[in-house]
VMD Tcl script that draws the C-alpha trace (Angstrom):
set ca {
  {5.07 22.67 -33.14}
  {7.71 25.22 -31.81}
  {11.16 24.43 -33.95}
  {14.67 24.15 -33.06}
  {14.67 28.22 -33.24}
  {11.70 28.35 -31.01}
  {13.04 26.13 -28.00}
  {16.54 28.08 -28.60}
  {15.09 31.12 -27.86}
  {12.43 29.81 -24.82}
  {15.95 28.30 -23.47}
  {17.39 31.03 -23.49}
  {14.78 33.38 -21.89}
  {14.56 31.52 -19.53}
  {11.72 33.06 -16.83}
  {9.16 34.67 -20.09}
  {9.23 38.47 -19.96}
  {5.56 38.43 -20.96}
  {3.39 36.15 -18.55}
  {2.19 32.96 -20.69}
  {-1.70 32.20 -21.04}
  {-2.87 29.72 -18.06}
  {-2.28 26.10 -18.99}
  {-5.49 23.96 -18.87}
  {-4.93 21.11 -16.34}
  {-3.76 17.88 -19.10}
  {-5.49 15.01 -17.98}
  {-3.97 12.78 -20.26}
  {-0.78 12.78 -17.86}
  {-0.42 11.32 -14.64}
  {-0.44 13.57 -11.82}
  {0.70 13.74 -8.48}
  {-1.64 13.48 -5.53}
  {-3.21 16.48 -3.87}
  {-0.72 16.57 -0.90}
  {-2.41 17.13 2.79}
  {-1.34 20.60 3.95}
  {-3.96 20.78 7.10}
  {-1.52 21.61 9.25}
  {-0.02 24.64 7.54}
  {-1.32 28.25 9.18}
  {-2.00 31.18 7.75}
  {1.54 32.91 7.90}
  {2.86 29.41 6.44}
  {0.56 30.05 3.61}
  {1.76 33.50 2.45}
  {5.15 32.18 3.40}
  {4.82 29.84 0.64}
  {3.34 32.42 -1.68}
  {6.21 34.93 -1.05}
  {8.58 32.11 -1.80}
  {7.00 31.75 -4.97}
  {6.46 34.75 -6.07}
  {10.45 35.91 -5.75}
  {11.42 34.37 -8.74}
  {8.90 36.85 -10.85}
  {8.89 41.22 -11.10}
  {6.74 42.59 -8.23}
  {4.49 44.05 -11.37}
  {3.21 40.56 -11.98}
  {2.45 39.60 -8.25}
  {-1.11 40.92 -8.11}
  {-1.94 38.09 -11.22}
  {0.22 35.11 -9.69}
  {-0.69 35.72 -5.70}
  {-4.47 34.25 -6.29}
  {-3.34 31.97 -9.07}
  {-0.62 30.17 -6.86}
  {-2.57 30.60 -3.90}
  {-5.59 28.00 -5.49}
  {-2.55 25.78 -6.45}
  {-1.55 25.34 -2.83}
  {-5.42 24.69 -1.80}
  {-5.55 22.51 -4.98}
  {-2.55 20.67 -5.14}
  {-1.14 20.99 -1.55}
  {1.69 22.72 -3.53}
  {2.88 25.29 -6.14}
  {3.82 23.85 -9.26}
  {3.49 27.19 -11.38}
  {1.70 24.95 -14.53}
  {1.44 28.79 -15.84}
  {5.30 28.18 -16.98}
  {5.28 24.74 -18.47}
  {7.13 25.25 -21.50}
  {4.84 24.65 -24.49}
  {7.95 22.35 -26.29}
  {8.01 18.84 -26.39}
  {9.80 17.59 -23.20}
  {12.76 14.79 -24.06}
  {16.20 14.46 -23.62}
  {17.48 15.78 -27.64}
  {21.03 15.41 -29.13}
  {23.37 17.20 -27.31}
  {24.04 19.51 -30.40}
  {20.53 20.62 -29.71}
  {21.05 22.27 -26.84}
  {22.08 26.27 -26.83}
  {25.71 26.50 -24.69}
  {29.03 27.77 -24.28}
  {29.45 24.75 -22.63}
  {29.38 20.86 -23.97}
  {29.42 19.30 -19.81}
  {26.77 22.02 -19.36}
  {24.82 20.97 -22.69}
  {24.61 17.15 -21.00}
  {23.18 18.26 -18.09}
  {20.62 20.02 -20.07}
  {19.80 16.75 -21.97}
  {19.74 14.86 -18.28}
  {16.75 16.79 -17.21}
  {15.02 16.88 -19.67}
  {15.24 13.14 -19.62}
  {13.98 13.09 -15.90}
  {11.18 14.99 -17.49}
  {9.36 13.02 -19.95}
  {5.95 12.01 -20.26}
  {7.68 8.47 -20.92}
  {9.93 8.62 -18.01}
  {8.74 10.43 -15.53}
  {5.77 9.46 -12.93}
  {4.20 12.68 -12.76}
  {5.88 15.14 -15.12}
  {3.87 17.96 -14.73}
  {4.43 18.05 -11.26}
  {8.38 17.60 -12.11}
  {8.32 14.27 -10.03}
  {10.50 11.46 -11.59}
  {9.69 8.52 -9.44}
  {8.93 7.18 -6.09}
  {6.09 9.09 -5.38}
  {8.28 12.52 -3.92}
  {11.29 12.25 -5.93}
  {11.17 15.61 -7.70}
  {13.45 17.42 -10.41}
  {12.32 20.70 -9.87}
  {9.84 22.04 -6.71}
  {8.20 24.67 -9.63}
  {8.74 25.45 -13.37}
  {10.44 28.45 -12.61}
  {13.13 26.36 -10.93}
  {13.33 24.62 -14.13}
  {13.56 27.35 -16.66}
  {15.78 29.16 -14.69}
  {18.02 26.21 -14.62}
  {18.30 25.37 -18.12}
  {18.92 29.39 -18.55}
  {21.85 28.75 -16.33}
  {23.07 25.91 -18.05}
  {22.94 27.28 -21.52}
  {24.89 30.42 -20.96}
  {27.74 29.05 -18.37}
  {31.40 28.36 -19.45}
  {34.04 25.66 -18.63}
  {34.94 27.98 -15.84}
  {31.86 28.20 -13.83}
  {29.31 26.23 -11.43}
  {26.14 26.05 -11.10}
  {25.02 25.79 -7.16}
  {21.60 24.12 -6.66}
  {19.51 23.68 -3.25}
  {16.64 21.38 -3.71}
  {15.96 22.86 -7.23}
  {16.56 26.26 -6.60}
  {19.53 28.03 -8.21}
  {21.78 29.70 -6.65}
  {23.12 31.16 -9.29}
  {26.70 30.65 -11.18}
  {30.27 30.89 -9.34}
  {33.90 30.92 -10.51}
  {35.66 27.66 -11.03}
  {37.53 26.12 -13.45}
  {37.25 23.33 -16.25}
  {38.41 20.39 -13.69}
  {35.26 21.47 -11.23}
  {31.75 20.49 -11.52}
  {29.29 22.21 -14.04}
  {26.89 21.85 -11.09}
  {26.71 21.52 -7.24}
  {23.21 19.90 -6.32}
  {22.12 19.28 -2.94}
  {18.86 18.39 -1.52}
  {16.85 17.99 1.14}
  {18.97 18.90 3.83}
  {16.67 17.87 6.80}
  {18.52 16.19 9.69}
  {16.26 12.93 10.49}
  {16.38 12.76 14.63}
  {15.63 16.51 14.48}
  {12.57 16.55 11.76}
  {9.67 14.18 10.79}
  {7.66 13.54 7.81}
  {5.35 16.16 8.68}
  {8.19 18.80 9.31}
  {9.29 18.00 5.64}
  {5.96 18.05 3.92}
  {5.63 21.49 5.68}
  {8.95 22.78 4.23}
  {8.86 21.37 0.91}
  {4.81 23.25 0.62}
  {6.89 26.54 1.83}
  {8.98 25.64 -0.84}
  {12.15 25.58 0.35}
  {13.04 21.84 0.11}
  {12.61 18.67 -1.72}
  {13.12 15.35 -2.02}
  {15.49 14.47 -4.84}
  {15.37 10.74 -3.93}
  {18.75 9.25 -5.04}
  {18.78 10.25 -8.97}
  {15.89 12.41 -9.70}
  {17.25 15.89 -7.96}
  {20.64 14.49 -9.39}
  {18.96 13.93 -12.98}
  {20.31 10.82 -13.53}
  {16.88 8.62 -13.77}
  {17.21 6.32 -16.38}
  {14.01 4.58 -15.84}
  {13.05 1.35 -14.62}
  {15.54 -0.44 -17.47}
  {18.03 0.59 -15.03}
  {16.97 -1.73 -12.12}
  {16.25 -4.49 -14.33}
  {19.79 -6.11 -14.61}
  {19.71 -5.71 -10.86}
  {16.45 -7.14 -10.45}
  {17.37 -10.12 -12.77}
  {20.15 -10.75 -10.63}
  {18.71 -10.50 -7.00}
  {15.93 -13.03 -8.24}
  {18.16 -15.48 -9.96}
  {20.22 -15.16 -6.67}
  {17.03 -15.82 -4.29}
  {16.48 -19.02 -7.10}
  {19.94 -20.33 -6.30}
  {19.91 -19.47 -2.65}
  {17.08 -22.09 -2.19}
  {17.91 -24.73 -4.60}
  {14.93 -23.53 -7.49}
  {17.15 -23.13 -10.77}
  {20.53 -21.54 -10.91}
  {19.91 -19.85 -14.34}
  {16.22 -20.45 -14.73}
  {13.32 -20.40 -12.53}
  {10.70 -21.82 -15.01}
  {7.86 -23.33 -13.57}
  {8.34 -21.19 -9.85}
  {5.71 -18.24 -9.27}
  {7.43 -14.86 -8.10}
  {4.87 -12.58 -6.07}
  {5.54 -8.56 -5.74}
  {3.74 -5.51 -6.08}
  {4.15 -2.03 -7.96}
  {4.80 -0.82 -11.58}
  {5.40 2.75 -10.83}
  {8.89 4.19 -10.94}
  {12.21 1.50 -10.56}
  {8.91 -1.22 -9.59}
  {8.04 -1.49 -13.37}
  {11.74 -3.42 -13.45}
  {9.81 -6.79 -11.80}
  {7.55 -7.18 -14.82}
  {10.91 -7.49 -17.16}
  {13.30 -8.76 -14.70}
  {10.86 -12.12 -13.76}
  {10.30 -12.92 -17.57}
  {13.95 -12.75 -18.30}
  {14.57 -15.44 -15.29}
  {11.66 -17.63 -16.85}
  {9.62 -17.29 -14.02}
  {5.91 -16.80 -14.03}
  {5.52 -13.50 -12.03}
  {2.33 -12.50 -10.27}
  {2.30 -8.11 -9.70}
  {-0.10 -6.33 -7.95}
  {-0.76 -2.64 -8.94}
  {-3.75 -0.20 -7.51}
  {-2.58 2.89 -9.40}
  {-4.14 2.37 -13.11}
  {-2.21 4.89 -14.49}
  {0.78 3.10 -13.40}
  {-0.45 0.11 -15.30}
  {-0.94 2.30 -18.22}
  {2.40 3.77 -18.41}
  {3.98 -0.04 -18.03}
  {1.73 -1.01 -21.05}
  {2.58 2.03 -23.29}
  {6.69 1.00 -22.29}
  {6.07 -2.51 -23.45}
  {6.99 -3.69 -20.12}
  {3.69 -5.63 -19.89}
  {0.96 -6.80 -22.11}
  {-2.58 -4.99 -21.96}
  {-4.13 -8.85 -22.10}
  {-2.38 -9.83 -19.45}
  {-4.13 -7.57 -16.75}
  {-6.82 -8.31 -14.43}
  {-8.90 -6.96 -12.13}
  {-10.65 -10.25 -10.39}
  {-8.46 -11.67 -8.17}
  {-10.59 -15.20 -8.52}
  {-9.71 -15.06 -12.02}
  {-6.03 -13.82 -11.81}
  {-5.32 -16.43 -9.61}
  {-6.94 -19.46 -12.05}
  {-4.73 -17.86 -14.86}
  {-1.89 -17.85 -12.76}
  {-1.69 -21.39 -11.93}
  {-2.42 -22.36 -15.65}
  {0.63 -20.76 -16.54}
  {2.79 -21.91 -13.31}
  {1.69 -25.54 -14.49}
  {2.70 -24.39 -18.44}
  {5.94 -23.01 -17.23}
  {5.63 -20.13 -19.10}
  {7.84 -17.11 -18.31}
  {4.77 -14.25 -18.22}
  {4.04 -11.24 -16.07}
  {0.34 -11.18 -14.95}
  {-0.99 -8.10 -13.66}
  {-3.81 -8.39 -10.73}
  {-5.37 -4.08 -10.79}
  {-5.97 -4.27 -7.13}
  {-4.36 -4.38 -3.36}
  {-1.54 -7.03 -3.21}
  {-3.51 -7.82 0.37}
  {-6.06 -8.75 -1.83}
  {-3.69 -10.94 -3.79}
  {-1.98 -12.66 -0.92}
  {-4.64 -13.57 0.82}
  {-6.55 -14.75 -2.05}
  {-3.52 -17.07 -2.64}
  {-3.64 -18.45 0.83}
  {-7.12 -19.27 0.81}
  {-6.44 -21.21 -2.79}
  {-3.69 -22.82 -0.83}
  {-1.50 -21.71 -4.09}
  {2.20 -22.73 -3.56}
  {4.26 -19.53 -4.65}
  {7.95 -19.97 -4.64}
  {9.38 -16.24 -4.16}
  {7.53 -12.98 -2.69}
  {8.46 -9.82 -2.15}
  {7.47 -6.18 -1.92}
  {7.89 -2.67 -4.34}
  {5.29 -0.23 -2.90}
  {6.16 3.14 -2.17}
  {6.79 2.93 1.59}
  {8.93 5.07 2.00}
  {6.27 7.65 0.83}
  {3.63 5.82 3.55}
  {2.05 9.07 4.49}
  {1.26 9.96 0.30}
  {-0.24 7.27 -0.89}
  {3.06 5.44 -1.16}
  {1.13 2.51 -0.25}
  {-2.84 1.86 -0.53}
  {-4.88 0.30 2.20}
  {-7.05 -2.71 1.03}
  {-10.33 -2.31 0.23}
  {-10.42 0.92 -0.86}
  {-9.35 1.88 -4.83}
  {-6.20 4.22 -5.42}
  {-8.60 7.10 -6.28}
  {-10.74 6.16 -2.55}
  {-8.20 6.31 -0.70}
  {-6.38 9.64 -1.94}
  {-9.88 11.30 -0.81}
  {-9.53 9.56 2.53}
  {-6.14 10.82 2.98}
  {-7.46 14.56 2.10}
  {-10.81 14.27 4.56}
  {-9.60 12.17 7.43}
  {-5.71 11.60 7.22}
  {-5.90 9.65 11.12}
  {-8.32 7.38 9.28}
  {-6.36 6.60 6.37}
  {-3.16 6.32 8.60}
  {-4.90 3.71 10.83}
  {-6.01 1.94 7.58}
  {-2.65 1.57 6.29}
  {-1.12 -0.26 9.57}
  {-3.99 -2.60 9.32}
  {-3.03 -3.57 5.93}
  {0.13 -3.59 6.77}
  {-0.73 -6.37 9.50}
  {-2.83 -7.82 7.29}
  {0.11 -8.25 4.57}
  {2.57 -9.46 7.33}
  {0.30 -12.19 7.98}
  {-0.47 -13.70 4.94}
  {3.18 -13.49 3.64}
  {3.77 -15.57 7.05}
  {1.24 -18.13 5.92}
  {2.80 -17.85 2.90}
  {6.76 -18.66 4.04}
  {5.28 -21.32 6.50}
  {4.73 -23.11 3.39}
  {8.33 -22.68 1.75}
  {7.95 -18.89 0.25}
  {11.11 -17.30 0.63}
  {10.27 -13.70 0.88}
  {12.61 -10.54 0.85}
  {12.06 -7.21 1.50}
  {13.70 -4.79 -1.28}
  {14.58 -2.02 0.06}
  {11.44 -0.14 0.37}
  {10.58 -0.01 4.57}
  {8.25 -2.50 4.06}
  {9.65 -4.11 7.01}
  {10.03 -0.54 8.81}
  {6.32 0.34 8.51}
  {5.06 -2.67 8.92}
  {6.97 -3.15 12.13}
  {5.89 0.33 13.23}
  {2.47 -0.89 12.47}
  {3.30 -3.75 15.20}
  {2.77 -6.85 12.24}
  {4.41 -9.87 12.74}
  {7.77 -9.42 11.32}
  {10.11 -10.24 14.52}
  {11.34 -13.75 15.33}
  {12.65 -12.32 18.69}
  {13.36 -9.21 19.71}
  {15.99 -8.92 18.09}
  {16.11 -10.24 14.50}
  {13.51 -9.67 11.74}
  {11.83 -12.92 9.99}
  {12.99 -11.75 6.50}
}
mol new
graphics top color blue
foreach p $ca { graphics top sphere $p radius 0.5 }
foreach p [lrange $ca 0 end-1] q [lrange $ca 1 end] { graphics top cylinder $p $q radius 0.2 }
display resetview
């Protein structure tokens, strides 16, 4: 295991002089999808490998080219998994850290925090949470980052665009240690497509709100939030002001800030129903102790018997149904089951990257729909969506209050023409 010495030195290297051996793909991590790139032409292709390859001597090209090259056909992007540094990847004491700078030293610590196995949704891919929200667009990015950081002063600033540095201007102690921006795509003038295109060129990302910024701090984060938007909902309709024992709270998602639902509903004392597809997202959420590895299912018929047991019980639990939460609603309608609170965490503000699964296929089904026949998966996904809408109206026609939290559930699924208007005007929810 590389020592304190060891990760001093790799810090301060930064890009390796000597090219590292080729890092076997780790399947023990969770990885990012393969991301559709269909649409890119040739001279967006080399575009994307010329990108790349600028951060590296022009001697080392003719090795890299092919090898970044298959990661675009494999991947949909270049990750550089050549550069991964071989040390363990957590946020250490800040005394750890090589610097001539203690601000500089934090920022270090920050992300490498965003970067943990334990923290991070897919860390090899330098994605945080959320699906897109990325660190880093390549290792590179990274090392050449943390090179920055360890060998600026007080009196200097580190500029960032969407990962890649800059480099270091003059400033002065009162500034900044670092400028980050990303993205930069102006919304009427680009589309989802336009920014999967760039961010494959590699010249932007999406830092979502505190993974570019490294400030993730993981879904315990969103749980005193959580806690207090469901309490709230409990109050708001006359179910418990600082308890909801005995109601049933229905959602979806463990990934990213999602896995704060699991916590959040046992804290209130409710007994909370989630629906996951993603199994590694189920895994991570077991390993955090955020839910229990008993308490997962993967028949809905069963999950639902279980669930009313401990509704009846009033016993403040997290039940975890591996499946579509269409599935899960539905199957709750037909059982006539009375469900208090409902609401939605999938990723749908990542609709086009499997930000949200479309029932009836599994997680792993429907990523190779989305690489073979993206129309088809796209026209999958609004019929869920329709699908969703109307059982959580069933649902609310029988007392559910239901909220959307703030992940375009209600966007998409109006753009998928479900039933979410009461006029034309104002939403149901």
């Amino acid at each position: 295991m590389p020592t304190n010495v060891d990760f001093h030195t790799a810090i301060l290297e930064g890009i390796p002089k000597t090219l590292p051996e080729v890092q076997e793909y780790d399947l023990k991590v969770s990885h990012a999808p393969k991301r559709n790139i269909k649409s890119l032409s040739i001279a967006d292709r080399r575009l994307a490998l010329r990108n790349a390859l600028r951060y590296f001597p022009a001697e080392t090209h003719d090795t890299l080219a092919p090898e970044f090259a298959k990661e675009l056909d494999d991947y949909g992007r270049i990750y550089m998994h050549r550069f991964r540094p071989d040390y363990l990847m957590y946020a250490r004491p800040i005394s750890t850290y090589p610097c001539k700078s203690h601000q500089a030293a934090a920022i270090m610590l920050m992300v490498q925090n965003n970067l943990d196995a334990k923290v991070a949704k897919y860390p090899h891919e330098l994605i945080t949470y959320g699906g897109n929200g990325a660190v880093f667009q390549n290792w590179a990015q990274y090392l050449l980052t943390m090179q920055y950081l360890a060998g600026m002063t007080d009196y200097q600033t580190l500029v960032l665009y969407s990962g890649h540095p800059l480099g270091l201007f003059p400033s002065n102690p009162e500034a900044p240690r670092v400028v980050v921006t990303n993205g930069m795509m102006i919304p009427n003038y680009s589309s989802k497509d336009d920014w999967n295109k760039y961010n494959a060129l590699g010249v932007t990302q999406y830092g979502q709100m505190t993974a570019g910024s490294f400030m993730y701090i993981g879904p315990q984060g969103i749980v005193h939030g959580t806690t207090i938007t469901l309490l709230n909902a409990g109050r708001l309709h006359n179910l418990g002001h600082d308890n909801l024992r005995g109601n049933l709270f229905v959602t979806s998602g463990l990934g990213g800030m999602s896995g704060a639902q699991s916590l959040a509903a046992v804290i209130t004392g409710a007994t909370c129903l989630i629906a996951e597809v993603d199994k590694d997202a189920i895994q991570q959420r077991i390993g955090d102790g955020y839910i229990q590895a008993e308490n997962v299912y993967s028949n809905v018929r069963d999950f639902i018997e279980v669930a009313k047991a401990k509704k009846a019980l009033g016993e403040a639990i997290t039940l975890v149904f591996l499946g579509n939460i269409v599935t899960l609603w539905e199957g709750l309608v037909e059982e006539n089951v009375k469900v208090e609170l409902g609401s939605d965490q999938t990723s749908l503000h990542n609709i086009d990257d499997m930000g949200y699964c479309p029932v009836n296929y599994t997680f792993e089904e429907a990523q190779e729909l989305l690489d073979n026949d993206k129309a088809a998966f796209t026209a999958a996904v609004k019929s869920t969506l329709r699908r969703h809408v109307d059982a959580i109206n069933e649902m609310t026609a029988n007392g559910m209050y239901f909220w959307d939290y703030g992940n375009a559930f209600l966007k998409e699924a109006g753009e998928a023409d479900a039933d979410i208007w009461m006029d034309e005007t104002h939403l149901r929810y």
